[in-house]
N, C-alpha and C positions, 0 to 999 in steps of 0.2 A: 490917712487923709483927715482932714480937717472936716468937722460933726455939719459948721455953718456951713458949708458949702450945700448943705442938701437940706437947710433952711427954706420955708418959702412961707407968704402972708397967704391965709383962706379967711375969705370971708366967712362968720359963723354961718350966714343964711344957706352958703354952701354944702351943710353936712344932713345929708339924710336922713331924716327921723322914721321915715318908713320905704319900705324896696318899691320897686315899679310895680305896677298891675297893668296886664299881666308880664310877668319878672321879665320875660324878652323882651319886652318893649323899651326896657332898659338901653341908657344911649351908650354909642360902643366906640370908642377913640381908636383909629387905626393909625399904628404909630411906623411904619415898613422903611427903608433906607432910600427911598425916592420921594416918598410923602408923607403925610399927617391927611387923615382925613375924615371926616365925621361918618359915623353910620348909626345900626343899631343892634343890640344883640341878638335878634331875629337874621342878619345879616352874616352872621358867622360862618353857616355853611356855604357862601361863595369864596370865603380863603379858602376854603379846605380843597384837597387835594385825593383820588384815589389812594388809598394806602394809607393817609395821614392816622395820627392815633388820637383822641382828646384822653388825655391823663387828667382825671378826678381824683378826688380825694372824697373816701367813705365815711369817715369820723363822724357821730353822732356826739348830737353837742348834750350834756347834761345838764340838768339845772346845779349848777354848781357854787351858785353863792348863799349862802349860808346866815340868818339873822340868831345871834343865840345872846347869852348874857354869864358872866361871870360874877357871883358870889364872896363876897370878903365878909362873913358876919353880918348884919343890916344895908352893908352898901351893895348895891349892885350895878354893873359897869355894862352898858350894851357892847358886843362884838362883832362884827362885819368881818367874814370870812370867805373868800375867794376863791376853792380847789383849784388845786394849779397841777400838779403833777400828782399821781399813785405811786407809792414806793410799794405796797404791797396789800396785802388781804385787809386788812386794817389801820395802815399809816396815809393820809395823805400831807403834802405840802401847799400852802396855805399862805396869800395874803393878805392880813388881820390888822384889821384899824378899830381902833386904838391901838396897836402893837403895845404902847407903854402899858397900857394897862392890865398885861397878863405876866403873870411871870413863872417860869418855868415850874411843872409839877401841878399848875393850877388846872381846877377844868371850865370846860365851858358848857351850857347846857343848848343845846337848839331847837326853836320850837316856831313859833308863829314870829310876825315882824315887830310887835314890838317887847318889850321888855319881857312885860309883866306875863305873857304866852311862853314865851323863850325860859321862865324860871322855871314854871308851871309843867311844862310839856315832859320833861326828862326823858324821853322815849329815844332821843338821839343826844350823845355827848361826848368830850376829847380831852384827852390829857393836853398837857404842853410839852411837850417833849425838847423841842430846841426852839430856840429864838435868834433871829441874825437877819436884822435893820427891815422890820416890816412884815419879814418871811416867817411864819414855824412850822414846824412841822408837830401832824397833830394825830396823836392815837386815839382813836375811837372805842367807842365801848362793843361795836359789831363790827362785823367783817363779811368779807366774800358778799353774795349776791344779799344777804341778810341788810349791810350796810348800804349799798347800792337800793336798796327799797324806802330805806329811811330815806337817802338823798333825796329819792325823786319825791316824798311824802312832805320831806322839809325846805326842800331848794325850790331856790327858783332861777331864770334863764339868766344866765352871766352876760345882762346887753354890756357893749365897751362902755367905756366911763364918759365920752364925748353925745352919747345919744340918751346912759342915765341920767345924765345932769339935767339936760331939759324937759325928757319925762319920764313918767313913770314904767315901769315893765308891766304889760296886759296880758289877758291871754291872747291876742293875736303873736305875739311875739315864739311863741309855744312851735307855732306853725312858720312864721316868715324865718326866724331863728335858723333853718334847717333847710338842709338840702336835700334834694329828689336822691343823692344816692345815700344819704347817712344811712350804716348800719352797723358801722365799729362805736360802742359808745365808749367812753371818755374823754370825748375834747370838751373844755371848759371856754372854749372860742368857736367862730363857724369860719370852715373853710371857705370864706364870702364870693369869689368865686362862682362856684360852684352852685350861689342861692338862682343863677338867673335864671339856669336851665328846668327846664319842663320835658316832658315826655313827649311834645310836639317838638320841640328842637332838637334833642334827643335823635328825633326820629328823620328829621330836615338833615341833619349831620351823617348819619348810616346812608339815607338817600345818595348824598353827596360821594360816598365811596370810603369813609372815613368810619374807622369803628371806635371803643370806649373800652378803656382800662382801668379796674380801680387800686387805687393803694390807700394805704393806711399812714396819716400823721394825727397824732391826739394834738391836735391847736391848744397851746397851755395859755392863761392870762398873762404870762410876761410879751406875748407880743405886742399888747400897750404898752408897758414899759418903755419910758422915754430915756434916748442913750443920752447919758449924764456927763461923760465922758467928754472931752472936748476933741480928742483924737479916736479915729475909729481902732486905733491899734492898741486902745486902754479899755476897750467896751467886751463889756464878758458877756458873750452871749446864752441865754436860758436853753435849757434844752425839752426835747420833745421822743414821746417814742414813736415809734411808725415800723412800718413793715409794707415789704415788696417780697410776692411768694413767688418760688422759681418759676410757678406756671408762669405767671403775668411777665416776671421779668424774661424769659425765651421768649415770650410773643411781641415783646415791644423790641427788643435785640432786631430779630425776623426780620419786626416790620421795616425796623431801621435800614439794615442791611439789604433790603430790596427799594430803598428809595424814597421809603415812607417816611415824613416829618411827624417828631413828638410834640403836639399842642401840651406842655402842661396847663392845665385849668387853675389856675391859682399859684400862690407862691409855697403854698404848702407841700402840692403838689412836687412841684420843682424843685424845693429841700430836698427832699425824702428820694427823690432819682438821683438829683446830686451829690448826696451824701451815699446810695446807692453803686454809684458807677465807678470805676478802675478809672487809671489813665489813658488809657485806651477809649475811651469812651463805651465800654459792656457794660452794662447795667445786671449787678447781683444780686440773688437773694439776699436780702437784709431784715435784722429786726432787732428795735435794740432802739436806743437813746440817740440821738443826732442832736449837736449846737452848730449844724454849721452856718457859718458867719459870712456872708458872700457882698463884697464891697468893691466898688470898681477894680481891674486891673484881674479879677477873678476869671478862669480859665473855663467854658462850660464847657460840659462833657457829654454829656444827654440830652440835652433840651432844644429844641431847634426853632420853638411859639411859645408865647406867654401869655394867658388872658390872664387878666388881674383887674381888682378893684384901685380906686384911687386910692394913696397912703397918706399919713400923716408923715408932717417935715419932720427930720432929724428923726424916723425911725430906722430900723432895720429894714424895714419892706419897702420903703423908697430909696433907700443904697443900692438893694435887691437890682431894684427897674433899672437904674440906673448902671448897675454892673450889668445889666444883660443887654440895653438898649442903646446905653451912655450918656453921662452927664448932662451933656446939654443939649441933644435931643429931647432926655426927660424933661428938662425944666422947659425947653421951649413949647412941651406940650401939656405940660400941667399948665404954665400958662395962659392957653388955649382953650384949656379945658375951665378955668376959670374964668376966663373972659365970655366962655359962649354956655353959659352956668351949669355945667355941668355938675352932677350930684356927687359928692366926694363921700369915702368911707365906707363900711361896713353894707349898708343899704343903700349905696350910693348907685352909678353907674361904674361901666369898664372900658378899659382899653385894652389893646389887641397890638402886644407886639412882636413882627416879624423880622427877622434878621435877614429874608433873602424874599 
């Protein structure tokens, strides 16, 4: 399909700079096959249903970007680096600007924000191991839980690139950043989603007869990445790891099979079942790497609700809506959701959509 078609204008005044207080008060766009209609995420648990499931996503976000400097003799180069994937005890993958300015073999040093800390610090630092248009991959001097300490000593919270531009990362961000289930760490993204819920909604939703299941997707930074592609059948999609454990996956099977609808809470969520489940629609234990790529005309298998945050145009996560809701339903309620100003993006508001 064609990229423009899932184009659309947002005003910047649109894009959430900080989440709701309190996070359910967040406005909730109900998007159902008879109507559009306004509510708010305090209002969830009247979709719900006896039996229903809400599908989360556990991922705990790291502080994963990275301020260090590389060294040529007297010059020194700041580096801006992104953790995006783990390959393993000591490699991660990495999006590094200046890119031009490293070149394979070189290191980097990482330390405080600006240069002259980042020389000084030495305490954490990376080979270059490969380079390829923006991306490297970067060996570390530590490893296992040893590097993981450094990270959190040297990183800080990977806001998207639409909400660092206008301000700075504080510590509030430490906290709104994260979601009431994070416990898997390595997502260098927040299952957004997932930030609206509290422990009173939480508790309004079991009320309702609906219980909570969690899985595991590590949210990498390519889901900013804008598809460059002009056709979605030339767009390579990033990939992510996650996991679905047999317990979880019998219990959501069950629920299915007695009736119950799967809320997934996010699109991360909904990856990770769908990339998860047979043709049949069973959903398996899984664990492992997933790019899958879900653009209209896509078959779902597991998924029966979708809560989600507003997307950016011409990403993968509003193709996502769009293959589960349809094209012009979506557009005719993003613009909806623009006209009666709703809050778009990562701390924005959500919408709620039902296919029956």
């Amino acid at each position: 399909m064609r990229v423009d078609l899932f184009n659309f204008e947002l005003p910047e005044e649109r894009i959430a700079l900080r989440p709701a207080e309190p996070r359910e008060s967040a406005r909730l766009l109900v998007v159902a096959p008879e109507e559009t209609r306004d509510a708010h995420v305090f209002d969830l648990p009247k979709f719900l249903r006896p039996g229903d499931v809400l599908v989360v996503n556990d991922a705990k976000v790291i502080p994963a970007q990275l301020f260090g400097a590389r060294r040529r003799g007297e010059t020194v180069a700041r580096i801006d680096a992104t953790l995006h994937k783990r390959e393993d005890d000591s490699h991660w993958r990495a999006f590094v600007r200046p890119a031009k300015k490293l070149r394979i073999g070189e290191t980097v040093r990482f330390g405080g924000p600006d240069e002259g800390a980042a020389c000084q610090a030495g305490a954490l630092s990376a080979v270059v191991v490969e380079k390829n248009d923006g991306e490297c991959l970067l060996a570390f001097n530590l490893s296992g839980p040893f590097l993981d300490e450094a990270i959190l000593a040297h990183g800080h919270m990977p806001l998207p690139p639409y909400i660092a531009a206008r301000r700075k990362e504080d510590a509030r961000d430490a906290r709104d950043y994260q979601t009431l289930f994070a416990e898997k760490s390595g997502a260098v993204a927040a299952p957004t989603a997932g930030l609206h819920f509290t422990p009173e909604l939480v508790a309004a939703a079991l009320g309702a007869g609906a219980s909570v299941e969690k899985v595991t997707l590590l949210v990498g930074a390519g889901t900013f990445l804008p598809v460059k592609a002009e056709d979605t059948a030339n767009h390579v999609m990033h990939s992510e790891w996650g996991e679905i454990d047999a317990a979880t996956a019998a219990r959501l099977n069950a629920a299915r099979a007695a009736g119950g609808r799967i809320f997934a809470v996010g699109t991360t969520s909904l990856r990770i079942l769908e990339s998860a489940a047979d043709a049949a629609g069973q959903i398996r234990p899984f664990a492992g790497d997933t790019a899958i790529f879900i653009t209209p005309g896509y078959r779902f298998r597991a998924v029966d609700a979708l809560m989600t945050n507003f997307h950016l145009p011409r990403s993968t996560l509003f193709m996502l809506v769009c293959a589960f809701a349809g094209l012009e339903r979506m557009q005719s309620a993003y613009a909806h959701a623009i006209a009666a100003n709703y809050r778009f993006y990562s701390y924005g508001d959500a919408c709620l959509l039902l296919l029956a």
